[in-house]
C-alpha positions as CSV (number, residue, x, y, z in Angstrom):
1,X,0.0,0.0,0.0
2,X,2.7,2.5,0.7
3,X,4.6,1.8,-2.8
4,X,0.9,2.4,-4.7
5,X,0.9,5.6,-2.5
6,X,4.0,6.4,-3.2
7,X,3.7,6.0,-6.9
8,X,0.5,8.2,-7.1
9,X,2.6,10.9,-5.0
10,X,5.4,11.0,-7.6
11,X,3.1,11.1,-10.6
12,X,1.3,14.1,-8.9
13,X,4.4,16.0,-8.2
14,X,5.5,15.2,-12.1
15,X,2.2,16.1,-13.2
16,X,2.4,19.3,-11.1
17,X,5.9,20.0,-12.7
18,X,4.8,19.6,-16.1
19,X,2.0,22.1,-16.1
20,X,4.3,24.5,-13.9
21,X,6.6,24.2,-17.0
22,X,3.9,25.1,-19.5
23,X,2.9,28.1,-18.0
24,X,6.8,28.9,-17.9
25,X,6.8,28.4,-21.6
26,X,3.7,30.7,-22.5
27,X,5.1,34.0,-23.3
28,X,2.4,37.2,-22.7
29,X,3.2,40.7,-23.6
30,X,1.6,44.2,-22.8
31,X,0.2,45.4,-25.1
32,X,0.2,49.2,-25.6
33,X,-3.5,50.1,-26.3
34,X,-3.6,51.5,-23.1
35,X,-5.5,55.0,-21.7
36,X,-4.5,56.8,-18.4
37,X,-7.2,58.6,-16.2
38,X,-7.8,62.7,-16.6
39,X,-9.3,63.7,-13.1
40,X,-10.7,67.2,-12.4
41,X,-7.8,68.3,-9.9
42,X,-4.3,67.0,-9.5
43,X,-4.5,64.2,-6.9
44,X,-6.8,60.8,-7.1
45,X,-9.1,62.5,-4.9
46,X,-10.5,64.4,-7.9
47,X,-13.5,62.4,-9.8
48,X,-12.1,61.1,-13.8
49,X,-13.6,63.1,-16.5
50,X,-11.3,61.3,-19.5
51,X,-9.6,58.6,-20.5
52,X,-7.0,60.0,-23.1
53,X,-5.5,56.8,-25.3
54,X,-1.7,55.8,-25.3
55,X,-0.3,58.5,-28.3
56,X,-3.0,61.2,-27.5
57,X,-0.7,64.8,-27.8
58,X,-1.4,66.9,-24.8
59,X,-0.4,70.2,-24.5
60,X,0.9,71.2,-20.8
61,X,-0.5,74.2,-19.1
62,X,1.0,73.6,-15.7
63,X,2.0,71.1,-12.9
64,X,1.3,70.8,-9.8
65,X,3.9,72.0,-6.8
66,X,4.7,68.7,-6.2
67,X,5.7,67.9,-9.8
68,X,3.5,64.9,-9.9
69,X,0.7,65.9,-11.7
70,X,0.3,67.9,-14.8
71,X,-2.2,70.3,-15.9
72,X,-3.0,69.0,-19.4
73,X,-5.1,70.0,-22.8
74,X,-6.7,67.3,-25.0
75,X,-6.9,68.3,-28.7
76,X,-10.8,68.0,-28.2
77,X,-10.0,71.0,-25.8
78,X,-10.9,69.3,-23.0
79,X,-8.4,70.2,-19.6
80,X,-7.8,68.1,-17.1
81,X,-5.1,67.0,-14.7
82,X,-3.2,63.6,-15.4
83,X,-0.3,61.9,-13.4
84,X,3.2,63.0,-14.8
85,X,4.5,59.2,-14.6
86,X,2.1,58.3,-17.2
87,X,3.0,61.2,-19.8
88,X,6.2,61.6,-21.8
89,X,8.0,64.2,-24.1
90,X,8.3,61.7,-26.7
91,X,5.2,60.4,-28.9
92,X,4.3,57.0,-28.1
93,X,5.9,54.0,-29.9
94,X,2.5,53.3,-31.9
95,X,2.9,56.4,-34.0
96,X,7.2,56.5,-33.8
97,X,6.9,53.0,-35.1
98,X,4.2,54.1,-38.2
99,X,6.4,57.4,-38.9
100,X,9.7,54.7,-38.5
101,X,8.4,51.9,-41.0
102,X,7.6,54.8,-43.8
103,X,11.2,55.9,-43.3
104,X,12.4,51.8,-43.3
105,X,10.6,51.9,-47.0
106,X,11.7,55.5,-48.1
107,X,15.3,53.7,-47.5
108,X,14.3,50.5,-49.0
109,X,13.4,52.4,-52.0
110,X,17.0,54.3,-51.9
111,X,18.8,51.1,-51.4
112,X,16.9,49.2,-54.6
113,X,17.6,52.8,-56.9
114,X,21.3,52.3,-55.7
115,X,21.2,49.2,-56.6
116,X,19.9,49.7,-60.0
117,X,22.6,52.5,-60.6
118,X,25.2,50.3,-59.4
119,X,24.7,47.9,-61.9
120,X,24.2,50.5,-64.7
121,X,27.8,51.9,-63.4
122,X,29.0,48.6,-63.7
123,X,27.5,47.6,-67.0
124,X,29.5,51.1,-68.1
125,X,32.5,50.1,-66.5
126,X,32.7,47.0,-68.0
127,X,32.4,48.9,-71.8
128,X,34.7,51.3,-71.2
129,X,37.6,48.9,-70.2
130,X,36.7,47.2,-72.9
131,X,37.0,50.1,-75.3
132,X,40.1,51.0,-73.5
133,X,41.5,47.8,-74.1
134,X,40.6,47.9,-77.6
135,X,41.9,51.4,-78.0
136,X,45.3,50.0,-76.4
137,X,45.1,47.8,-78.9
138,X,45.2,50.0,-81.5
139,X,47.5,52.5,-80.3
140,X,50.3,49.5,-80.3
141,X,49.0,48.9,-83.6
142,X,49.2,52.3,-84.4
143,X,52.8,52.8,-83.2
144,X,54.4,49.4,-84.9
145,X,52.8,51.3,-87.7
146,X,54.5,54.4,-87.5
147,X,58.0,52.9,-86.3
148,X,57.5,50.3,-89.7
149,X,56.7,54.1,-91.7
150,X,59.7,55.7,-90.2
151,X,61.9,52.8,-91.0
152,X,60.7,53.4,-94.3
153,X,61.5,56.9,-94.6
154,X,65.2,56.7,-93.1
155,X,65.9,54.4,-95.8
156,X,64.2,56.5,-98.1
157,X,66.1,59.1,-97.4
158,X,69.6,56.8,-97.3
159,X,68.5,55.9,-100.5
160,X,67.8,59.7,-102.5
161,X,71.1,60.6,-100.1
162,X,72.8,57.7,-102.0
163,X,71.4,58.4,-105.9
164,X,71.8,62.2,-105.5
165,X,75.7,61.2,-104.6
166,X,75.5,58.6,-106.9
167,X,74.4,61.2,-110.0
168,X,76.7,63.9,-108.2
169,X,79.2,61.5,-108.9
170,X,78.1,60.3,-112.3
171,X,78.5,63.9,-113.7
172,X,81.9,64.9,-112.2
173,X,83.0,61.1,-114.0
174,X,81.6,62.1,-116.9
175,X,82.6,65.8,-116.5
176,X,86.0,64.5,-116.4
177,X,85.2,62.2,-119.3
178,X,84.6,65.0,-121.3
179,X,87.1,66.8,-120.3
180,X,89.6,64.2,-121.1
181,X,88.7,63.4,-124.5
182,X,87.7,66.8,-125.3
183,X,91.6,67.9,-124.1
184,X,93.0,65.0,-126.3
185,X,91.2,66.1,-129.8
186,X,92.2,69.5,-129.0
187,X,96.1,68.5,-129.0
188,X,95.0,67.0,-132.5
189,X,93.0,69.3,-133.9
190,X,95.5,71.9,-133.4
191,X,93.4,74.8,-132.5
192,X,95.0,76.0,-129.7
């Protein structure tokens, strides 16, 4: 009898451990569609005439001496008096997050047009070193060209260097020539 006891003790005490676990498990969060009390006067003695919502702008028109409660108007124009612990300078997270997901897609939008002119840089990139390299190309081209042309012209020029010396030379052989024969009939002919 003890064992059965003690068996149903143990699977009670597991049992109790596994549902203590679950509930550890859940997760719960806040959620932020919350209001705060206006009251007519600046302590909870004072009756609640509003219940402005979690984002609701107030506009300040005093606080108390204690600095605990604030003197507030509702954009309805309503006035009232809500506690200072529930009321921030900065807007509530419902509208910073609307306001921060239109900027998230303004730069979404920026990033995909980057993206686009990146690859239309690129795309240019790629043409212009290729047109460079083809240019290169023919520059060497080019310049084999004009080294082959000035070859040409150097021996060119040897060569009208060597036929003008080559005629020079012709004439001052055949001046001499002419000379030479022309002295010899003249001893013959015997005019002088």
């Amino acid at each position: 009898m003890r064992v059965v006891i003690l068996v149903a003790m143990m699977l009670f005490a597991v049992t109790l451990y596994g549902e203590e676990q679950s509930r550890a498990a859940t997760t719960f969060y806040v959620t932020d569609d919350l209001s705060i009390p206006m009251r007519s006067g600046p302590t909870q003695a004072y009756r609640i005439i509003g219940w402005p919502k979690a984002g609701t702008a107030l506009v300040l028109l005093a606080e108390s001496d204690d600095g605990k409660w604030a003197q507030v108007r509702l954009p309805s124009g309503k006035e009232g008096w809500v506690n200072r612990r529930y009321v921030t300078a900065e807007p509530a997270a419902r509208s910073q997050l609307k306001r921060w997901q239109e900027k998230a897609e303004q730069l979404r939008q920026q990033v995909e047009q980057l993206r686009q002119e990146k690859a239309v840089l690129r795309d240019r990139l790629e043409k212009a070193v290729k047109q460079y390299a083809a240019y290169q190309t023919e520059v060497e081209r080019l310049k084999s060209a004009l080294e082959t042309a000035e070859q040409k012209v150097a021996r060119l020029s040897d060569v009208q260097y060597n036929d003008l010396f080559l005629k020079g030379a012709a004439v001052a052989l055949a001046s001499i020539l002419l000379g030479v024969l022309l002295g010899r009939r003249r001893r013959h002919s015997g005019w002088a």
